[in-house]
N, C-alpha and C positions, 0 to 999 in steps of 0.2 A: 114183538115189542109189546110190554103191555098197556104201555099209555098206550090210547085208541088214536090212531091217525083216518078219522074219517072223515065227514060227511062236509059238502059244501059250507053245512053253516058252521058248524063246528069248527072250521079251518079260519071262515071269517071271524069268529066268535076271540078263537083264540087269540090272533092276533090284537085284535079289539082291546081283549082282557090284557095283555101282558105288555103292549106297547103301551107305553107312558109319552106326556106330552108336558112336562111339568113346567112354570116358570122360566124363562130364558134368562135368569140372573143366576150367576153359578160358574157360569162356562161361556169363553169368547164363541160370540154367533159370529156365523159370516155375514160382513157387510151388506147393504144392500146392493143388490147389484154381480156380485159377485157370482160367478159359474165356473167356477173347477171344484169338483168333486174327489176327495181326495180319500182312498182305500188300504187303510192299512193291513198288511198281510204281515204272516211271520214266517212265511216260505218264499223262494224262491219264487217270481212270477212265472219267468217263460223257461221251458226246457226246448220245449220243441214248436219253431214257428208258422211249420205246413200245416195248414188246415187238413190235408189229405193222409195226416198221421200223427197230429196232435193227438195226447191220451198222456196228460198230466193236468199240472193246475193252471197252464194257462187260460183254462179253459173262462174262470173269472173277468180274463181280458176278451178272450176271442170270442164269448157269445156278445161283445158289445163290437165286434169289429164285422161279423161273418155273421150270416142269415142259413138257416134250415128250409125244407119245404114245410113243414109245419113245427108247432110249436105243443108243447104240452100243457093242460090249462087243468092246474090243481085244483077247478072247484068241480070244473066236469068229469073229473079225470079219463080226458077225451085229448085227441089231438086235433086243433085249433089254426087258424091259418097264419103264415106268414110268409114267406116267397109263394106260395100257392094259396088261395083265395078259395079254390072250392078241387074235390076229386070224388071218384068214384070205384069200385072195383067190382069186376066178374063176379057173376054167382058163385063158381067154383075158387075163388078170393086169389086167382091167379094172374088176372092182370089188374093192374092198376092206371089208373087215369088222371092226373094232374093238372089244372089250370091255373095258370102263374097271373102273378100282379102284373099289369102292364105299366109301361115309364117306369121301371127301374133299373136303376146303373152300376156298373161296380165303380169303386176308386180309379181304377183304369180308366172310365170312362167309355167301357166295351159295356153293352147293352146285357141284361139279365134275360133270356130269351130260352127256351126251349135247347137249343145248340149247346148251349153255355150249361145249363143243368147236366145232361146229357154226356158230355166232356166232362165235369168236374166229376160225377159219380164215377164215369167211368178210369178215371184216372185212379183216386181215391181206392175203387178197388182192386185196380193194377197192382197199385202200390204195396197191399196186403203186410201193413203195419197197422198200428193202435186198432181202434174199432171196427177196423174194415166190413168188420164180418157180419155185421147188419142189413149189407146189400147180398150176404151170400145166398139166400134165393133166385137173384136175377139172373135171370137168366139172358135176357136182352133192354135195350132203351130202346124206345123209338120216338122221333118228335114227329111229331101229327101235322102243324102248325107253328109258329113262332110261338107262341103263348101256349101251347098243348102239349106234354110230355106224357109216353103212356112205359110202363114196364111191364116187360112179362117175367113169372116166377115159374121155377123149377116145380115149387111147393108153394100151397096157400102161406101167408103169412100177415101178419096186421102192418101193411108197409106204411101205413100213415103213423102208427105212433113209433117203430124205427126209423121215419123220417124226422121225427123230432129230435131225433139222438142227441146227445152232450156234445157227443163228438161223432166225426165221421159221415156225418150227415151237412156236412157246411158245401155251401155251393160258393164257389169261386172263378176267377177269370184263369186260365188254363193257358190263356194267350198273354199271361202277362210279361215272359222272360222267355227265350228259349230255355235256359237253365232253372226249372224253378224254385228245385230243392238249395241251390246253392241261391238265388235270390231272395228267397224266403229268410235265410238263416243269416243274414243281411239287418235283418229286423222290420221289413219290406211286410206289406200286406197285397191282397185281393181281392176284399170281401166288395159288400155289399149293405153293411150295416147303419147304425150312424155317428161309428165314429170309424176312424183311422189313425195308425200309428202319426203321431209327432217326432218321437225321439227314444231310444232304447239303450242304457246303459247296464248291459251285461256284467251283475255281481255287485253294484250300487243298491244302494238303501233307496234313491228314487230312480227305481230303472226302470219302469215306464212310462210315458206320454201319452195319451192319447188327443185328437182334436174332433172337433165337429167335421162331418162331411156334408157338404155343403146342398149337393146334391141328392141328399137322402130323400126317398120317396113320402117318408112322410111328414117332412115339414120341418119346419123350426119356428113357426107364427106363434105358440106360446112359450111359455119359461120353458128352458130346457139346460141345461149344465153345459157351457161350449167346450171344455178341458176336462179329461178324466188323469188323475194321477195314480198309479199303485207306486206305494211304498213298504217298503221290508224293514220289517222292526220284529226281531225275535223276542225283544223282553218286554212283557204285557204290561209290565211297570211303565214302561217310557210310551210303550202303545196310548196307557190309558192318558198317560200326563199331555200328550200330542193331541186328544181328543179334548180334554178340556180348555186346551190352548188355543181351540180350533183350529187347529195345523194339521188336525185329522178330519174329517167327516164321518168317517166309519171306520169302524171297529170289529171286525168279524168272529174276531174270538177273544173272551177273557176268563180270566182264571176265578171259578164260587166265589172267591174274596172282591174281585174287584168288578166285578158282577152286578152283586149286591151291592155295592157302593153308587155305579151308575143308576141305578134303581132307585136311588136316590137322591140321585145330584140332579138341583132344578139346571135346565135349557139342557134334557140328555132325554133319549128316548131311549126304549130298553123293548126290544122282540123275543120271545121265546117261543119257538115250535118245536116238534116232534118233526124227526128229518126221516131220508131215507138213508141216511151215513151210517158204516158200521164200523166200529174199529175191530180188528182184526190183530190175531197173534199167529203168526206163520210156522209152523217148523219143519224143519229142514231135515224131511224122510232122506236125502239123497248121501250125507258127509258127514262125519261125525256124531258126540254118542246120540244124538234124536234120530241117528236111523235106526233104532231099538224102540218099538211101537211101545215097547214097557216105560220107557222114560217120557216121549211122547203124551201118551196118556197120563202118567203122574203127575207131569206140568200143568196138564189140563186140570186135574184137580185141585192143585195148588192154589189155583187164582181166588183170591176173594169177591168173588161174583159183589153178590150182595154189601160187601165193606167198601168196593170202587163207588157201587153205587148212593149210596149213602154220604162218598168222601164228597164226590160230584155235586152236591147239593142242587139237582133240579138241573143237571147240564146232560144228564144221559137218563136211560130209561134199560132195564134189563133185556137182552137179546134172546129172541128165542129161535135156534136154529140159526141156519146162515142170512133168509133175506128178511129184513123185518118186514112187521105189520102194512101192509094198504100195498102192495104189489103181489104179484103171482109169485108163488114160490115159498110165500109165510107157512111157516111149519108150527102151529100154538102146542104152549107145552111144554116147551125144552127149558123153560130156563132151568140154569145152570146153578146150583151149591159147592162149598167149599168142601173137600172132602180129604184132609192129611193123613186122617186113618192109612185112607184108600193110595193115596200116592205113598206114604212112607212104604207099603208092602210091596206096591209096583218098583221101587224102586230096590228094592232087598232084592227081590226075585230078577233083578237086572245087575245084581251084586254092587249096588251105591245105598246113599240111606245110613242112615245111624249103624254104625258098627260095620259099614262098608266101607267099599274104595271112597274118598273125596270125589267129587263127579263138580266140574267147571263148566256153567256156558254162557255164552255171550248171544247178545240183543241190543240190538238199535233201534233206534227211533229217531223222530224230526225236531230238531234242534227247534226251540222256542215255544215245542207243544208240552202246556205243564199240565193236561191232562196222561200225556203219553209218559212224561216223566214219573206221574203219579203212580200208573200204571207198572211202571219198571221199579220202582223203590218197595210197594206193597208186596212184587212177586218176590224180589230180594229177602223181606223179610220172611214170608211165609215159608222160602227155602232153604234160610240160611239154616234152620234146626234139623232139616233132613240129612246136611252135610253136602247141601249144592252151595255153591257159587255163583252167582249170576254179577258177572259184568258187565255195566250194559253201558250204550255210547249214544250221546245224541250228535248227530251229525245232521248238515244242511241237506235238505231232503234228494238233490240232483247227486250228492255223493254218497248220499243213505242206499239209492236206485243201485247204483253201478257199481257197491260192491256186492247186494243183494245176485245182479244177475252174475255173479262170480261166484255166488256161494260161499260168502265169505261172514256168516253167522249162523247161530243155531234157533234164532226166535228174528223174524222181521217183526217189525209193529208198525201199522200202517190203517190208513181209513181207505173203504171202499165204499163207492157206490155205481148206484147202475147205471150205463151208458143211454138206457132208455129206461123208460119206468117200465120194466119188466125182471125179475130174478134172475132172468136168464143169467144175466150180465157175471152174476160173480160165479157161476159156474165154466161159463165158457172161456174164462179170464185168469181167473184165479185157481181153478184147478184144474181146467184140461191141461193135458200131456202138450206140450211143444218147446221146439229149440230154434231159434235161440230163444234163452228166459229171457221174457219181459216183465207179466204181472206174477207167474207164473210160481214163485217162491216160495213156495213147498216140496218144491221139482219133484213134485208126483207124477210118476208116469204107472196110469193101470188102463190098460184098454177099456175094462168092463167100467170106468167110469166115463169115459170118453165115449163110449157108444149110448149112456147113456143121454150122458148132455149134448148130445146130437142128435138124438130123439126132438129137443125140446122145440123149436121153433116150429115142423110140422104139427107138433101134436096143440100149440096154441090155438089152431084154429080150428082143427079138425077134431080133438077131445079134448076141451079141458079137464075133464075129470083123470082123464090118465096122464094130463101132463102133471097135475097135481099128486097125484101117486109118483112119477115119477121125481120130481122136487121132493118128495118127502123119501123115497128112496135114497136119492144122493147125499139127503141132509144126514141119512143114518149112515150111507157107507163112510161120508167124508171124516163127518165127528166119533162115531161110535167106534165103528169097526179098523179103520185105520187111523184115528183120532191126529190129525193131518195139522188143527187148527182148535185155534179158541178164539172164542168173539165174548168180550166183556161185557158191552154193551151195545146201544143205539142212540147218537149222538142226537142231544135236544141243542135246536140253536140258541144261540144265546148274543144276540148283538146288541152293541151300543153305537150311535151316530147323536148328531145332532137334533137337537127339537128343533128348528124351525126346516128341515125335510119333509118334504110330504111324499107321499106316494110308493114309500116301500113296503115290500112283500116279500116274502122266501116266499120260493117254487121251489119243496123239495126234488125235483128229477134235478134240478142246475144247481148243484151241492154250491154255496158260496157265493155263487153269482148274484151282482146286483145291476139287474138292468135299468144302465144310468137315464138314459132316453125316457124313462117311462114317471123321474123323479120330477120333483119342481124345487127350484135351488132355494137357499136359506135366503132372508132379504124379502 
């Protein structure tokens, strides 16, 4: 990335700079008094309800429903307490030691205890879906004490900042149903947090609920929001008109145009950060003509790197390499130029291309994202002169998924980011070899890249310097050599809510999330 994602102050600074507090004349404020917090999205909220194999966008809800044993804190960029209060690990970084908050409960009403962490990991990694593979070091749990959990690992690993995980790392009640998978998917919770489900209306525009939990360990003696709402609204026209109506509180994504409009509208506040999101173009080594590493590659050239960034007006930052800037894994240097010369030849030499066969493919994206659409119209045109075709389909993103694990396009387009603030993430996810597909949508399978990204989590603590060779390895085999993928850019957030909200922050590692507990309501 070349905007710089760094430094404590730098992080506070930005914010500071780019959030606005203007006038409250302009746009209905909420009442006084008033605590439901209301989040518009333009995807689907829930796909998947188990905490112990969430790895989509629920994640917006579930980091306010479900507790981690730590938390990730963007100023230290350190892992910081929250079911666990303080821990320690072996000189040789192999076991870990854990000391949990005491008086906390789940929703259940079943105690937050040693037993119950213990249980929930170890189920989690039973289960060996979504991010499981964060605990894949452990090699045992042991509880010490009711409040004491210790782990042993196979291999050193930094288990406190994989304890902060997005996902996979949520501690839950394990005793909450004999059946939990089918109770879960119910719309049922077990967290820990300070809220809990109210009510879930699967494929409605307000299909979530959330309430206060009454019992939350830390309190509700100051303002706090007693209702959280997600709502799905794909068209950022009616998103924005909902926010100045006050029928919205937030607004998590808008399109340059309406952007800069909030930016100016008094009673509207407006955040811009440098995230750790990347959007991502997948292709499909495994079915059709992009299993020809020559049209592959010419796609990659095709893209107007630079013209996306430019259209984006201050919403993205050029990518360099697979993980952006401020994580392990950043490879400086790569970004990317447009090169037609270069794809029209790749493409002759594949026999398509001016005075070749016609060559057709198709690309999906997530319905109501008009960056992603940006994205698909720009490659259309950059293509149409070589004598490709690009078809591309926005679809609601749980049916964009399911025909991707079918194999059923030649370009996915999708955002990725990391399950902990480590690179690891998009290697072990997005291009290791495994079946069934999940993220996996390049259906590359090469062992020599799989061995290496399974190098990576021992060598985090035992060499960085070679695990960073080895990130910079994969970033050539992926892009270069087998040219697997394209990354346009790195996603700058850009939101709009209410001016009389206080207290919001983006924590780039929780892409989206706004933790409601932490706000103080409009009023």
């Amino acid at each position: 990335m070349r905007r710089r994602l760094a430094a404590v102050a730098a992080l506070l600074l930005l914010v500071a700079a780019c959030a606005t507090a203007p006038p409250t004349s302009g746009v209905r404020q909420a009442p006084a008094g008033e605590s439901t917090f209301v989040y518009v999205e333009n995807l689907d909220v829930i796909t998947d309800w188990d905490p112990g194999s969430s790895f989509s966008n629920e994640i917006i809800a579930m980091q306010n429903v479900y507790e981690t044993l730590t938390v990730w804190n963007p100023v230290t960029k350190r892992a910081a307490p929250r079911l666990a209060t303080s821990w320690h690990s072996s000189a040789d970084g192999k076991t870990w030691t854990f000391t949990l908050r005491s008086g906390v409960t789940f929703h259940t009403g079943r105690p937050v205890d040693a037993t119950a962490v213990k249980a929930a990991i170890e189920r989690t990694m039973k289960l060996r879906q979504g991010a499981y593979y964060i605990w894949d070091a452990v090699s045992g749990i042991r509880v010490d004490d009711p409040l004491t959990v210790s782990f042993t690992l196979k291999y050193p690993v930094p288990l406190d900042v994989a304890a902060s995980s997005s996902y996979a790392g949520y501690v839950y009640d394990t005793h909450a149903a004999p059946d939990l998978k089918k109770w879960f998917a119910q719309g049922r919770d077990a967290g820990s947090g300070p809220y809990t489900v109210a009510s879930w209306r699967k494929g409605k525009e307000d299909e979530l609920t959330l309430k206060a939990f009454d019992d939350y360990w830390g309190g509700w003696d100051q303002p706090h929001y007693q209702t959280v709402k997600y709502r799905v609204v794909p068209d950022p026209d009616r998103a924005w008109r909902l926010l100045l109506r006050g029928e919205a509180s937030f607004v998590h994504r808008l399109n340059p145009r309406l952007y800069a409009r909030a930016a100016a509208t008094p009673g509207v506040r407006t955040s811009q950060r440098a995230s750790f999101q990347t959007m991502m173009m997948l292709f499909n080594t495994a079915s059709g003509p992009m299993r020809d590493l020559r049209v592959r590659r010419a796609v990659q050239k095709a893209v107007d790197y630079e013209g996306l960034i430019k259209a984006l007006h201050g919403a993205a930052s050029p990518a360099s390499g697979i993980v952006p800037e401020g994580l392990p894994g950043y490879v400086p240097e790569r970004a990317l130029k447009q090169d037609l010369a270069g794809a029209t030849e790749l493409l002759r030499r594949a026999g398509y291309g001016p005075g070749g066969k016609p060559l057709r493919l198709t690309l999906t994206y997530a319905e109501g994202d008009t960056d992603e659409r940006l994205l698909a119209t720009r490659l259309e045109m950059a293509l149409k002169p070589l004598n490709v075709t690009l078809d591309y389909r926005a679809m609601p993103w749980n049916a964009q998924w399911e025909l991707g694990k079918k194999r059923g396009q030649d370009i996915f387009v999708m955002y990725w980011w990391p399950d902990y603030a480590d690179g690891f993430s998009w290697f072990v996810n997005v291009f290791r070899s495994a079946n069934p597909v999940v993220f996996n949508l390049t259906y590359l399978r090469d062992s020599g890249t799989d061995g290496l990204i399974d190098s990576l989590p021992g060598l985090a603590v035992t060499d960085k310097e070679a695990e960073q060779r080895a990130f910079a390895r994969l970033t050539t085999r992926l892009l270069d050599e087998r040219s697997v993928a394209a990354l346009p850019w790195v996603v700058n957030y850009q939101r709009a809510y209410l001016g009389g909200i206080q207290g919001y922050d983006d924590n780039p590692a929780y892409p989206d999330v706004v933790f409601v507990y932490e706000l103080r309501p409009s009023g």
